[in-house]
N, C-alpha and C positions, 0 to 999 in steps of 0.2 A: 443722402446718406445710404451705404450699403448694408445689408443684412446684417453683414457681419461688421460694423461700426454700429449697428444700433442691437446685435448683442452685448459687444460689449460697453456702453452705455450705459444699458438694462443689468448686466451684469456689477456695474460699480453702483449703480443706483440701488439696487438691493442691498449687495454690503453693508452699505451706507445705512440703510433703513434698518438692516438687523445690531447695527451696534454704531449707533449713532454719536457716541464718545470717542469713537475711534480716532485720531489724526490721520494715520495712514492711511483710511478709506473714507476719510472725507476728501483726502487732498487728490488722491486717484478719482474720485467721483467731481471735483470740480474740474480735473485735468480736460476730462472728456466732455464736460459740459462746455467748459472751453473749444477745446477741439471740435466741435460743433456748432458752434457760435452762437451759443444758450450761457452769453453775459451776463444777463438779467439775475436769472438762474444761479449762478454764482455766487453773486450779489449778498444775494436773498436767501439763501444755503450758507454760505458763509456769514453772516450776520448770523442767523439763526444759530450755529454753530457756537459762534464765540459769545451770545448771550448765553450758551448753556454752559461752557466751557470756556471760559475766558482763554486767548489763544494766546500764552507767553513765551517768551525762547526759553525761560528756566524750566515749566512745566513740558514742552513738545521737542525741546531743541532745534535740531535743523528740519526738521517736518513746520514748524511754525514759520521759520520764513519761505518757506515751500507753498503753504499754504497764503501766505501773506501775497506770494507773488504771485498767484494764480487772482487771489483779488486784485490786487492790483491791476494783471494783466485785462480782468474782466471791465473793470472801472475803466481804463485808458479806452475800450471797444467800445464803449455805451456813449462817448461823447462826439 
């Protein structure tokens, strides 16, 4: 991982931590965990996530299957 992929990392990871109801910086915060093949990480962030926040298309709209697919994509890596 370069400098500058583990700014921005660091940089969504924070987001995330300041306002952790977000959809849109959670879904960019699993993007990049992805993108770095921190599956688990996903996982376990998104679960966390949709226990606090139940993750619906009615409530997120298209950020919800966004988010859905970044689990998912996670889940398919870890097997």
């Amino acid at each position: 991982m370069s400098a500058e992929d583990a700014y921005k990392l660091h940089e969504a990871q924070t987001s995330f931590e300041q306002d952790n109801m977000n959809a849109q910086r959670a879904y960019e915060y699993f993007l990049e965990l992805n993108r770095h093949h921190f599956y688990l990480s996903v996982v376990r962030e998104y679960e966390a996530f949709n226990d606090r926040v139940l993750v619906t298309e009615k409530k997120f709209g298209p950020m919800a299957t966004r988010m859905n697919g970044q689990y998912e994509y996670a889940l398919d890596h870890l097997k």
